[in-house]
VEXDREN-2710 file (C-alpha; in Angstrom, 1 decimal):
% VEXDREN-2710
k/r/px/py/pz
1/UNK/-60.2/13.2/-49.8
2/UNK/-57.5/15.6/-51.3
3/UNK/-59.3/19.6/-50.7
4/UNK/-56.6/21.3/-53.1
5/UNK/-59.8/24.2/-53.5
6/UNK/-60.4/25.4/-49.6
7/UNK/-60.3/29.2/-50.7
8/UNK/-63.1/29.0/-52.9
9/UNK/-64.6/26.0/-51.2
10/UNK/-63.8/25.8/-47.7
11/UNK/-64.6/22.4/-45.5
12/UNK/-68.5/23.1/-44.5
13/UNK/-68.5/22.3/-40.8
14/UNK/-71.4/21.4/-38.8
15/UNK/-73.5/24.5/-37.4
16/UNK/-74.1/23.9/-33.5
17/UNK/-75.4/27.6/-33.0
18/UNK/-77.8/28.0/-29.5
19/UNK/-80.7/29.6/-29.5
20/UNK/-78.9/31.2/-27.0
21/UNK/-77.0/33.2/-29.3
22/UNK/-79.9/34.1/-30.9
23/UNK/-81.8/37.5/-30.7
24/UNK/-84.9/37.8/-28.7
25/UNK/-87.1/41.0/-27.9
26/UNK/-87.2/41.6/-24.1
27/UNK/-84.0/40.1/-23.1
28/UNK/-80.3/40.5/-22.1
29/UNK/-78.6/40.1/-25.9
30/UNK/-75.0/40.2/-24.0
31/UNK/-73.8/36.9/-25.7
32/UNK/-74.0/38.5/-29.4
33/UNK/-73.1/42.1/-28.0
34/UNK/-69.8/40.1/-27.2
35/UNK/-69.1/38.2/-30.5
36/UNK/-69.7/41.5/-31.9
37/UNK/-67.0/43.0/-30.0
38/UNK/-64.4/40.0/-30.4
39/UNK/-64.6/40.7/-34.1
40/UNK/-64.3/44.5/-34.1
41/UNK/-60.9/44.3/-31.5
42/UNK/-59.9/41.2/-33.6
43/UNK/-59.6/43.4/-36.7
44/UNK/-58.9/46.8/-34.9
45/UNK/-62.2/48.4/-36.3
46/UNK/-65.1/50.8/-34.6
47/UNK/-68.2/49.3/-36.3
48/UNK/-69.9/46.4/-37.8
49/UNK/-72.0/46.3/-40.9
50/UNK/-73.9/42.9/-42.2
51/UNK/-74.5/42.8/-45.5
52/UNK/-75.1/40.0/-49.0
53/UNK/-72.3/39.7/-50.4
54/UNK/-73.7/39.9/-54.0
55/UNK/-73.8/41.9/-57.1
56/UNK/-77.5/44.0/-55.6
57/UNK/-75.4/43.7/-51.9
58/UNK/-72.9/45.6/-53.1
59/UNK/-74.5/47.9/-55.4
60/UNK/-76.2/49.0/-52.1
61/UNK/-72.7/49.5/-50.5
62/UNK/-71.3/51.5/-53.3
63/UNK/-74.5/53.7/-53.5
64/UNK/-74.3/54.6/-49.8
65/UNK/-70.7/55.3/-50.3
66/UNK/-71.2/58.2/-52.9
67/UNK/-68.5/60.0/-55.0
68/UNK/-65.5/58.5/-57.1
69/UNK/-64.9/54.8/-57.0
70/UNK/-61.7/52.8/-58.3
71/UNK/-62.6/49.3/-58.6
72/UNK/-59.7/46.5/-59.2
73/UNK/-60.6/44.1/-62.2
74/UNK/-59.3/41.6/-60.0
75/UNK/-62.1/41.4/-57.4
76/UNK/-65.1/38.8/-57.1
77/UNK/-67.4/38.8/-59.7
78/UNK/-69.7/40.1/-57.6
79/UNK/-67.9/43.4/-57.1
80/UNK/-67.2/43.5/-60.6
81/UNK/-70.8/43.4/-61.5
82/UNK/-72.4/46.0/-58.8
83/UNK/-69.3/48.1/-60.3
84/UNK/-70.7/47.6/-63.6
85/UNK/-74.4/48.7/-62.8
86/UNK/-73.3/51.0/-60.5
87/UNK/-71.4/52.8/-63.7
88/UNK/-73.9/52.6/-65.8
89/UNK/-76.4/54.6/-63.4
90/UNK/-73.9/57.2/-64.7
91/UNK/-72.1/57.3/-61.3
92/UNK/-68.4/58.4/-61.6
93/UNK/-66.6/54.4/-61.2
94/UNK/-63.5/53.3/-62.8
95/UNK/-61.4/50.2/-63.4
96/UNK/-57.9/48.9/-63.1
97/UNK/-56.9/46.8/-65.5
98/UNK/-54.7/43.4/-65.0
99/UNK/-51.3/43.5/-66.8
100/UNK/-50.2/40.6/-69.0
101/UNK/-48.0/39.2/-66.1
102/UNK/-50.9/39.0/-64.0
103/UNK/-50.0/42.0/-61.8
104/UNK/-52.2/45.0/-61.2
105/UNK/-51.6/48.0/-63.5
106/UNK/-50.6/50.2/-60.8
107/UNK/-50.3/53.2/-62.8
108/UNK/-54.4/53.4/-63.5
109/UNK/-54.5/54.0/-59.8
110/UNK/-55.2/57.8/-59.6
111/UNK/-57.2/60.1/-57.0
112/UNK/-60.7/59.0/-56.0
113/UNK/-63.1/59.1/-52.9
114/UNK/-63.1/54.9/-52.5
115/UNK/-61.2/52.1/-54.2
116/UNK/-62.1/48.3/-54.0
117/UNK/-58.9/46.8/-54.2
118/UNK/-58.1/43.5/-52.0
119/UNK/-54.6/41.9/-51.1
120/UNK/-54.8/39.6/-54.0
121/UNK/-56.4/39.1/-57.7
122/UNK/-58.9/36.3/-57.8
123/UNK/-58.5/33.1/-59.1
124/UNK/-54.6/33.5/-59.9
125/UNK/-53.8/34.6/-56.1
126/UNK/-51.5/37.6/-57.3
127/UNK/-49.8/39.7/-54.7
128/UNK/-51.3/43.1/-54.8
129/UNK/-48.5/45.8/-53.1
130/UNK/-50.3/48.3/-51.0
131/UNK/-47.3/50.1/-50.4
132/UNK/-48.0/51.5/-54.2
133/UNK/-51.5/51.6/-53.8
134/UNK/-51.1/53.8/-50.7
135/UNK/-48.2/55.8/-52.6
136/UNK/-50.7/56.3/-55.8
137/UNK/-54.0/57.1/-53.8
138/UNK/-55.5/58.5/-50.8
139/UNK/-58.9/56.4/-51.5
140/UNK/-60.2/54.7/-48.9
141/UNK/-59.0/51.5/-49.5
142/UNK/-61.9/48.5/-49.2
143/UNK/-60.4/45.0/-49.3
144/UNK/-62.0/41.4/-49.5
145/UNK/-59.8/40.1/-46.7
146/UNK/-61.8/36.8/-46.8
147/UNK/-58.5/34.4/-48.2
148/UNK/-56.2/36.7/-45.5
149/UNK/-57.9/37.4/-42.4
150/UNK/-54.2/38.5/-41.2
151/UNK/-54.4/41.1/-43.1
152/UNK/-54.5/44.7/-42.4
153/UNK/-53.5/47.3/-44.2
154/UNK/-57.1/48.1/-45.3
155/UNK/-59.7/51.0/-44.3
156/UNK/-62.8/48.6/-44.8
157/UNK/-62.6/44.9/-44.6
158/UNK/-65.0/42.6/-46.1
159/UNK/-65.3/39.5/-44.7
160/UNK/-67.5/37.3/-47.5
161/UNK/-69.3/34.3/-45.2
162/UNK/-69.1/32.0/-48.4
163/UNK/-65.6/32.3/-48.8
164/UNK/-64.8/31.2/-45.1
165/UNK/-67.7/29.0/-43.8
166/UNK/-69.2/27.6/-47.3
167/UNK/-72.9/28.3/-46.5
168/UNK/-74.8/31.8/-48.3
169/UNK/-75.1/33.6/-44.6
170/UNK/-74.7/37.3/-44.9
171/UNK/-71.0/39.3/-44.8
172/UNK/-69.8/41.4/-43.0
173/UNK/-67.9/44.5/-43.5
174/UNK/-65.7/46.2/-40.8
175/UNK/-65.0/50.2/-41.0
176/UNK/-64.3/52.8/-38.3
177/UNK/-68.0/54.9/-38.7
178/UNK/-68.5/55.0/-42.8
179/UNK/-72.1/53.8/-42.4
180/UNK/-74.5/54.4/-39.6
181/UNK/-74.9/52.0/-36.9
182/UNK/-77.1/49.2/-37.7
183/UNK/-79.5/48.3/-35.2
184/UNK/-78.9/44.6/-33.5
185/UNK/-82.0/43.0/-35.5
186/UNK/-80.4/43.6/-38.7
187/UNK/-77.5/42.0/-38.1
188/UNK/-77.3/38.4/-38.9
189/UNK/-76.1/36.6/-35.9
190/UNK/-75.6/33.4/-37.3
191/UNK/-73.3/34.8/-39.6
192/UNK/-70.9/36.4/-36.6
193/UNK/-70.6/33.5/-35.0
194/UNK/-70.0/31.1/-37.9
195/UNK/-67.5/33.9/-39.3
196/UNK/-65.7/34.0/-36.2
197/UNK/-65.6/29.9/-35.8
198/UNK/-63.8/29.7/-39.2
199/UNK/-60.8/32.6/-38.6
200/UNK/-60.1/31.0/-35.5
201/UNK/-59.7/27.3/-37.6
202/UNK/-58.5/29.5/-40.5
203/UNK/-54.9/27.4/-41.5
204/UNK/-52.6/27.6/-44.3
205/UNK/-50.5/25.1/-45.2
206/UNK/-47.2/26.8/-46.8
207/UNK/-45.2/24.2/-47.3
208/UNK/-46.4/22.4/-50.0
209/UNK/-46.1/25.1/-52.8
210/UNK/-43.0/24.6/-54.1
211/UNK/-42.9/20.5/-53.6
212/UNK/-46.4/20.7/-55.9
213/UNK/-44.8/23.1/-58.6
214/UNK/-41.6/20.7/-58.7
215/UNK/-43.3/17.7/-59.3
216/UNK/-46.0/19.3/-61.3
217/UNK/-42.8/20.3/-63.8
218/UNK/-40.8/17.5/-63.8
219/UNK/-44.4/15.6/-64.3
220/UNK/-45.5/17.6/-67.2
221/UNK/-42.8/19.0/-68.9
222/UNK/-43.7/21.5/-71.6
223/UNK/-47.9/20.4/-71.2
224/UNK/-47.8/22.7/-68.5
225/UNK/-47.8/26.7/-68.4
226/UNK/-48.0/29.5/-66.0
227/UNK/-49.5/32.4/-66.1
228/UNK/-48.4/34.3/-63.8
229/UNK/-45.2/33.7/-61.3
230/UNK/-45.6/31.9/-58.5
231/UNK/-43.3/33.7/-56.7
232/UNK/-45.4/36.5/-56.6
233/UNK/-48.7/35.0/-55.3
234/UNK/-50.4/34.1/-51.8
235/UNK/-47.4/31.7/-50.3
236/UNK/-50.4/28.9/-50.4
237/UNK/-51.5/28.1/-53.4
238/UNK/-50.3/27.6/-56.6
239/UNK/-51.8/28.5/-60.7
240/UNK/-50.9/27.0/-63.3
241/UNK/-52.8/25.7/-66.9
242/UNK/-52.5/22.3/-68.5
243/UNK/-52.2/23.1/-72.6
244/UNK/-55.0/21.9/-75.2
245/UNK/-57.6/20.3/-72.3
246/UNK/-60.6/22.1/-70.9
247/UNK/-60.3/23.0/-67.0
248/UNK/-63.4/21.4/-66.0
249/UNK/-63.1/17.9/-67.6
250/UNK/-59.8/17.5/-65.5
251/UNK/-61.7/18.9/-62.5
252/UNK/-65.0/16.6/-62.7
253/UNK/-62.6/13.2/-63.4
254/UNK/-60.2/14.2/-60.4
255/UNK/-63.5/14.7/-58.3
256/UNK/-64.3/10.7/-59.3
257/UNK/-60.7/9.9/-57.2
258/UNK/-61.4/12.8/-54.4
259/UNK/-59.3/15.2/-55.4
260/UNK/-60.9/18.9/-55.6
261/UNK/-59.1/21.9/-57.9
262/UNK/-60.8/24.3/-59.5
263/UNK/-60.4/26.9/-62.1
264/UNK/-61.1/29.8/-60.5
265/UNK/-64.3/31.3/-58.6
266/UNK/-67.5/29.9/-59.0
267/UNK/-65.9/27.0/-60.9
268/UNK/-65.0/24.2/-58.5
269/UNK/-67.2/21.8/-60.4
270/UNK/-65.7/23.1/-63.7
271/UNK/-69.6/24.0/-65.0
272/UNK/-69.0/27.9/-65.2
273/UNK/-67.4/30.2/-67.6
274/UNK/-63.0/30.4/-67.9
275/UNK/-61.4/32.2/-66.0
276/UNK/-62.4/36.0/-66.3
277/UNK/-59.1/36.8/-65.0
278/UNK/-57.2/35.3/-67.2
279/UNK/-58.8/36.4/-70.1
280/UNK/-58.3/40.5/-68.7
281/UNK/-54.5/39.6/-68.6
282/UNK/-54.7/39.2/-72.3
283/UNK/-55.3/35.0/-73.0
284/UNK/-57.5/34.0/-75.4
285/UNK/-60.6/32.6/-74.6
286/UNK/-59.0/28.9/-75.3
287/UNK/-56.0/29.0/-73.0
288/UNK/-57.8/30.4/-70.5
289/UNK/-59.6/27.2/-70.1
290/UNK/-56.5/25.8/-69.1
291/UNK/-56.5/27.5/-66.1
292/UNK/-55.9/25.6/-62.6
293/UNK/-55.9/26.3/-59.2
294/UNK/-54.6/24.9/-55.9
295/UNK/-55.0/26.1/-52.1
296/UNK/-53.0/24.3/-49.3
297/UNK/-54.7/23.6/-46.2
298/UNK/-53.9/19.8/-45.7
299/UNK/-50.7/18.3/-44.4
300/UNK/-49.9/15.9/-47.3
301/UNK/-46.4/13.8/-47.0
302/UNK/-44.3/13.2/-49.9
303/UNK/-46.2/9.8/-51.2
304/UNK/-49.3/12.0/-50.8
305/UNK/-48.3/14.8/-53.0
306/UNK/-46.6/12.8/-55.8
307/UNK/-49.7/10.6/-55.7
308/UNK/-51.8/13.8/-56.7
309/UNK/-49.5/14.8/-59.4
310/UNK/-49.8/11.5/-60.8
311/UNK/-53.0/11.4/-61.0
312/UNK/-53.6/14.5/-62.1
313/UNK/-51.0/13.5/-65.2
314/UNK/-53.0/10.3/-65.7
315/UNK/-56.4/12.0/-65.9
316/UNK/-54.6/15.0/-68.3
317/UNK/-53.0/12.1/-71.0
318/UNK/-56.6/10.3/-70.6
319/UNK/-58.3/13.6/-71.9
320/UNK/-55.7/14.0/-74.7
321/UNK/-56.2/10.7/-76.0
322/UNK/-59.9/10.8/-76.0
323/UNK/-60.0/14.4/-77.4
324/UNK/-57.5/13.5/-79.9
END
């Protein structure tokens, strides 16, 4: 099995959690107390807060928060969508837009109380550049570290359990006293130490991007197109868009030969909307179903990775001719 999607869809391990590590009323809860800990030093924050990492989770977040709220057009849907509702309570929320090049528009950055912005744009895996960000506002900055638990030039970091262990446990969200202490019982345990599991296995492979994108170009010639530089994105994966096919018929065939992609969040089966990225940069709805996506976490020799690209090209001239 080739797992070219780990970001969106990381390798479900098996849970071996002890009731141990559970909580239980009359007793010594030391062995949580610690993995609590590990996670606060690990990240250099004061205080934990779990939480669902959904559109009403987040809502909930943003309407604790209070005041003026800068929201990056880049997030998670599900950010994008609390942001939404949270606006149209008529609470004061604004967005950054995406440029055409797939960068943030840096300039829409302006004073406000809290911004979500995290340290790349979903789906294409854009560098953001908090040097600007921390140049253009004094925001408390609120990042989805989830793809770069290394990073840490944040104020608040979201750690979104789907993201890193594949199963729908709660978040968490690390910050240095913005909320009030939650008692232990609301905390979900199995979520700290399932969080935890998967930063400590959490791997990168960043070798492979540039051997993918050279065979992918010699392979393809002018079929294939990229939106946004590669240069400039997350040194372990790699977007790109295959002209005149829909995303999610390559995606379901390639799955036939174990080989996972996927066209953005959500979308590793290829049964949800285009790219909504994409489509803010400026694409029509069309091209933006063109849209691929790869994350490195395998070591693949050279045979391996040219085997991919080939069949990825034989699947692609397969679709052409039957759509043609």
């Amino acid at each position: 099995m080739y797992k070219l999607n780990y970001i969106q869809y990381p390798k479900v391990e098996d849970i071996s959690f002890l009731a141990n590590n559970a909580l239980e009323t009359l007793k010594n809860n030391d062995l949580v107390e610690e993995e609590i800990s590990l996670l606060k030093k690990e990240f250099d924050f004061s205080s934990l807060y779990s939480f669902r990492f959904s559109d009403d989770g987040i809502l909930a977040l943003m309407l604790k928060l209070k005041g003026k709220i800068l929201v990056s057009k880049g997030e998670s849907q599900a950010i994008i969508d609390a942001a939404i509702r949270y606006k149209n309570l008529g609470f004061d929320l604004e967005f950054i837009s995406i440029k055409k090049d797939g960068t943030l528009d840096y300039e829409e950055i302006k004073k406000a109380d809290y911004i979500f912005i995290s340290p790349y744009i979903i789906d294409t895996y854009v560098n953001i550049d908090f040097n600007i960000v921390k140049e253009r506002t004094d925001a408390v900055v609120i990042s989805n570290i989830s793809a770069m638990p290394s990073f840490r030039d944040c104020d608040v970091a979201i750690l979104d359990s789907y993201k890193l262990t594949g199963y729908s446990f709660s978040s968490i969200l690390l910050h240095n006293d913005l909320f009030e202490e939650q008692y232990l019982a609301q905390i979900d345990t199995v979520s700290i130490f399932e969080i935890n599991k998967a930063i400590k296995r959490f791997s990168p492979n960043i070798k492979l991007k540039e051997k993918f994108k050279t065979l992918l170009v010699n392979e393809f010639k002018e079929d294939i197109h990229f939106f946004v530089d590669s240069d400039k994105t997350l040194p372990y994966t790699l977007h790109f868009g295959l002209k005149n096919i829909k995303a999610r018929e390559i995606i379901r065939t390639l799955a036939l030969s174990n080989i996972f992609v996927t066209n953005g969040e959500g979308c590793s089966l290829g049964l949800s909307k285009p790219s909504r990225i994409i489509q803010e940069m400026g694409y029509e709805e069309s091209e933006s179903r063109w849209a691929l996506s790869l994350s490195f976490f395998q070591d693949l020799d050279e045979d391996e990775i040219e085997k991919i690209v080939k069949m990825i090209s034989k699947k692609y001239r397969q679709i052409r001719m039957l759509n043609d």
